[in-house]
NUNU-673327 format. One record per residue (C-alpha): residue in three letters; x, y, z. Coordinates in nm, 3 decimals, padded with zeros to 5 digits. Each point is the difference from the previous one (the first is absolute). Layout:
N
<ALA <X Y Z>>,
...
END
This chain:
203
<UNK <00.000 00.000 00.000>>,
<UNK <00.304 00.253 00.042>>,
<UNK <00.055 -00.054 -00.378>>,
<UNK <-00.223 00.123 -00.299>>,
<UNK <-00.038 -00.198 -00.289>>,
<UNK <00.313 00.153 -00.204>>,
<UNK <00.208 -00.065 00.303>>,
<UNK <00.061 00.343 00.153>>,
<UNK <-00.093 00.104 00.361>>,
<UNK <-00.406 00.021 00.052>>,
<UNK <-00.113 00.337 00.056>>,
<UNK <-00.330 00.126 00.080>>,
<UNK <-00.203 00.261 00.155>>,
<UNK <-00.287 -00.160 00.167>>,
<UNK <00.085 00.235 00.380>>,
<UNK <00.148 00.318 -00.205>>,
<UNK <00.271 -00.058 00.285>>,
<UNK <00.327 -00.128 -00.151>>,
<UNK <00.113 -00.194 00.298>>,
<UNK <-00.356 -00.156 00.032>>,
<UNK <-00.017 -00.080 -00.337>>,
<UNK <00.337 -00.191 -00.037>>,
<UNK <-00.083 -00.211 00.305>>,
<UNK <-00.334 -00.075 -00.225>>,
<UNK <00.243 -00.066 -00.322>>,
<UNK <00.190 -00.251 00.136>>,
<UNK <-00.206 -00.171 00.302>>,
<UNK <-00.313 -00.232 -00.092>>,
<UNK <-00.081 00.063 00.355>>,
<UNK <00.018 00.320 00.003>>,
<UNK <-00.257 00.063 -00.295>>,
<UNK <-00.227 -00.273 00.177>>,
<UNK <-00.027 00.130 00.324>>,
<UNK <-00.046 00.424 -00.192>>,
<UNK <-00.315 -00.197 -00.183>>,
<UNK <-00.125 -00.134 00.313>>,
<UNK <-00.014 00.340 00.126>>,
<UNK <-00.142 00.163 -00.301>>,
<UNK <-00.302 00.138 00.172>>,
<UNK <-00.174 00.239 00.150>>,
<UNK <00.288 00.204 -00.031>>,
<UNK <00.191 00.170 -00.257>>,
<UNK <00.184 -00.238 -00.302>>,
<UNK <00.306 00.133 00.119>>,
<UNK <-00.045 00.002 00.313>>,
<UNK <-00.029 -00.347 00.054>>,
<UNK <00.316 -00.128 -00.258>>,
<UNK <00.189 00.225 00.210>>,
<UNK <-00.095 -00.193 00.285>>,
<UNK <00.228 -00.319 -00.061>>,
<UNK <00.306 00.252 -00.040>>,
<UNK <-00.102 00.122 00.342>>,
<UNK <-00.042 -00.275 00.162>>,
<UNK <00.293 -00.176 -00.113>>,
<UNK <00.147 00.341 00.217>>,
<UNK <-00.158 -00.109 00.312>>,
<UNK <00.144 -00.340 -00.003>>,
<UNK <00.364 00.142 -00.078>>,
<UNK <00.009 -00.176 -00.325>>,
<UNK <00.027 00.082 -00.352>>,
<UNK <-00.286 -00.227 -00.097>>,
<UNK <-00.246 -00.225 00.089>>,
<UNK <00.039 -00.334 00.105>>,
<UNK <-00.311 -00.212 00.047>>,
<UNK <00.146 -00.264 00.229>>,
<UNK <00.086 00.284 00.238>>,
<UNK <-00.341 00.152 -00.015>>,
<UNK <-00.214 -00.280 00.074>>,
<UNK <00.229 -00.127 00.268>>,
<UNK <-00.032 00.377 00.144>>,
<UNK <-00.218 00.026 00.363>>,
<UNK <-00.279 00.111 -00.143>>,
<UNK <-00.074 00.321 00.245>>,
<UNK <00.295 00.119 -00.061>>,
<UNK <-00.017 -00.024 -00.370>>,
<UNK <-00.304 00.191 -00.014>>,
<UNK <00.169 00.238 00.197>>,
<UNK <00.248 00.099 -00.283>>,
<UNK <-00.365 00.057 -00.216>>,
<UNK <-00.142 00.254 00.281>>,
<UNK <00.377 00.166 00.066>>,
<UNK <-00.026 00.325 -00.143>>,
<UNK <-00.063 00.140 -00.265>>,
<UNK <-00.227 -00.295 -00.034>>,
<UNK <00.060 -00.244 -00.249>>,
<UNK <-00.351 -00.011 -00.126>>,
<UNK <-00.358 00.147 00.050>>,
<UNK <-00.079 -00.333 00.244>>,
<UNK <00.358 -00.080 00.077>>,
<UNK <-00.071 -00.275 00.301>>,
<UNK <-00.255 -00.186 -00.264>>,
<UNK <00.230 00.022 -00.303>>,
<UNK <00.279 -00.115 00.235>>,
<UNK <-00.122 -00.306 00.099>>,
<UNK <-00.158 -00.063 -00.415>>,
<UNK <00.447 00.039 -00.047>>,
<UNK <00.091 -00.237 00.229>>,
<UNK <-00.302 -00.254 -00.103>>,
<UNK <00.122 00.033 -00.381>>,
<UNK <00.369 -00.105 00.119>>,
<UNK <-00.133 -00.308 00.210>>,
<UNK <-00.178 -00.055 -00.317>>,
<UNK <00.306 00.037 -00.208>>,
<UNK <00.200 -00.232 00.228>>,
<UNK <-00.249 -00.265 00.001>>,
<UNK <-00.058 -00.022 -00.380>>,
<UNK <00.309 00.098 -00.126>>,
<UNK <00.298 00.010 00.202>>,
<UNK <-00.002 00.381 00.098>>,
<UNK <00.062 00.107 -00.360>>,
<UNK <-00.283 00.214 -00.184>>,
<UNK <00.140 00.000 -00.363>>,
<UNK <-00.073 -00.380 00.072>>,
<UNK <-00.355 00.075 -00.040>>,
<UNK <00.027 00.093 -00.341>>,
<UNK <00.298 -00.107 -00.156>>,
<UNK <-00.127 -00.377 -00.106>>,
<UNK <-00.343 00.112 -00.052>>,
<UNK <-00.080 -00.152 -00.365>>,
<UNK <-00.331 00.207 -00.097>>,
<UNK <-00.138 00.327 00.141>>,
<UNK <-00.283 -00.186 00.138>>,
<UNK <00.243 -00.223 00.202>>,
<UNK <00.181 00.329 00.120>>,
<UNK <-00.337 00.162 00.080>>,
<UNK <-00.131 -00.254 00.180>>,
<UNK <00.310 -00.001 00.195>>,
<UNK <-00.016 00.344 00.107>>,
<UNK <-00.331 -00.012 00.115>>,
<UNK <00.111 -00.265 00.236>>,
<UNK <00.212 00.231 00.188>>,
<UNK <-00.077 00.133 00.329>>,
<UNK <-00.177 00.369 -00.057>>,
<UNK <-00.060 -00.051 -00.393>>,
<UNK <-00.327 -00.016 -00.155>>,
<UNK <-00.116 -00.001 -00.417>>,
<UNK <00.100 00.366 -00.044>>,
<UNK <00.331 -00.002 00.215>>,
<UNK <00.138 -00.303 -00.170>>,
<UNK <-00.125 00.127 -00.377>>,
<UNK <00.194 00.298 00.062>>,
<UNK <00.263 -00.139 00.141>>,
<UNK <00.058 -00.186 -00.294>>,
<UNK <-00.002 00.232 -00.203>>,
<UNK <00.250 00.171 00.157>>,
<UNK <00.203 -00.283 -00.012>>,
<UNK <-00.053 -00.030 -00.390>>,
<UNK <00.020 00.360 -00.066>>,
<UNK <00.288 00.132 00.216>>,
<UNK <00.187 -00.372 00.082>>,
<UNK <00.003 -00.203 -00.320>>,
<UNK <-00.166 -00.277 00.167>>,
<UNK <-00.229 -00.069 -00.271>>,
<UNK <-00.181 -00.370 -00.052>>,
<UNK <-00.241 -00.095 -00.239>>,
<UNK <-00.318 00.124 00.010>>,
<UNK <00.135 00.268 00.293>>,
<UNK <-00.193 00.356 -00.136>>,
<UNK <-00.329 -00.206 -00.012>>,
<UNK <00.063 -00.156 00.360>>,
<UNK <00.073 00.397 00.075>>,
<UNK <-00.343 00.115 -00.129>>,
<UNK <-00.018 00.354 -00.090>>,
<UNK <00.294 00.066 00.205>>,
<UNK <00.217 -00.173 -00.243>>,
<UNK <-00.136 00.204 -00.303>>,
<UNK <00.286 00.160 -00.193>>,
<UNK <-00.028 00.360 00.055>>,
<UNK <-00.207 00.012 00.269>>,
<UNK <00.026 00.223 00.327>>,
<UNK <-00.168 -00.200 00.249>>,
<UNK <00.173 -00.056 00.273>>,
<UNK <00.364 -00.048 00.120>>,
<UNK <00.128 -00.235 -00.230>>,
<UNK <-00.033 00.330 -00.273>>,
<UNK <00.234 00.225 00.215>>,
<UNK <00.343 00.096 -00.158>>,
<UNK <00.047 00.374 00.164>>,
<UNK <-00.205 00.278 00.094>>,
<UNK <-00.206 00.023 -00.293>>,
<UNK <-00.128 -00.304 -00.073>>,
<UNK <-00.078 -00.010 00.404>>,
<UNK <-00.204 00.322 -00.009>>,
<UNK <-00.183 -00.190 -00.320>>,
<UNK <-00.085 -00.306 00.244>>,
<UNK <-00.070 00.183 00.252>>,
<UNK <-00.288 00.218 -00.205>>,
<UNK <-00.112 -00.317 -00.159>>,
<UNK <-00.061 -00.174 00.386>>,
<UNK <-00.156 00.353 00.038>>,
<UNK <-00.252 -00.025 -00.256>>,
<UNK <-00.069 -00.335 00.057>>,
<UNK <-00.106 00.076 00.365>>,
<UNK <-00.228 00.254 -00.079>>,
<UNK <-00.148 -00.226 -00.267>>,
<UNK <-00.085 -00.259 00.264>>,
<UNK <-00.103 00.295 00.235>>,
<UNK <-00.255 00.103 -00.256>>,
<UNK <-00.138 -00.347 -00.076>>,
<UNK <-00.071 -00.079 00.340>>,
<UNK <-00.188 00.315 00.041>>,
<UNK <-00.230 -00.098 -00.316>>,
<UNK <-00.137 -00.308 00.134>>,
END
């Protein structure tokens, strides 16, 4: 995951924080755990949160092991530690550590192990929606991320994505490459709030 397809150094610009976003370039967990946080709270708000929290446990990244092996009051502690690592930082700590358990359980501690033998995008999807804190929507867009911004691309993976894996599209975070193309999600989540606002009120 730290290399693109033509073999230089990922980049990308998911937090529009450079040290946030290289921990999310080269760390499977890192982007995993930022998508797990993804909201209720600003896009880059929450994939800044891995870089963060990676901080709080003196380390350079995240190690999954070391998470779900963490006592669990005091992990949530580095989630309420201020400034807050999230909008509900106790709940969103303990969803963390119950992905890594996860993670250890199924495969070894390692995220990119998730995806990296998946044969189809339906195998892939249905493997993200498995994890702890993931539903339809999270794992579609996750996977499109993954396609999009991480080469990880099986057969069949835009369709398993949905809409979110529509060329093109500005959706959701698996569309962001800088501040532009974040302000064009962003209006897009916008309108499609108000859309749903406005049908509710017609029935």
């Amino acid at each position: 995951m730290t290399k693109s397809g033509n073999g230089k150094a990922r980049s990308v610009r998911i937090a529009q924080e450079p040290a946030a976003d290289a921990l999310l370039a080269r760390s499977p967990l890192a982007a995993l755990v930022g998508m797990l946080l993804d909201q209720q709270v600003p896009m880059e708000w929450a994939f800044t949160g891995p870089f963060t929290l990676a901080q709080r446990l003196g380390s350079d990244d995240l190690d999954a092991r070391e998470i779900a092996a963490y006592d669990p009051e005091a992990f949530t502690g580095l989630f309420i530690e201020k400034p807050a690592l999230h909008r509900y930082p106790g709940a969103m700590g303990k969803r963390v550590q119950q992905l890594c358990r996860y993670l250890v359980a199924e495969y070894d501690g390692r995220a990119e192990a998730v995806w990296e033998d998946a044969s189809t995008g339906a195998e892939l999807l249905e493997r993200l929606n498995a994890l702890p804190g993931f539903g339809t929507q999270k794992a579609q867009i996750f996977l499109a991320l993954l396609g999009k911004q991480f080469d990880v691309r099986p057969p069949g993976w835009r369709e398993a994505a949905g809409a979110y894996g529509e060329q093109g599209s500005h959706r959701s975070v698996a569309d962001i490459t800088g501040p532009d193309s974040l302000a064009e999600v962003r209006a897009y989540k916008q309108q499609a709030k108000a859309a749903a606002k406005a049908a509710g009120r017609s029935k």
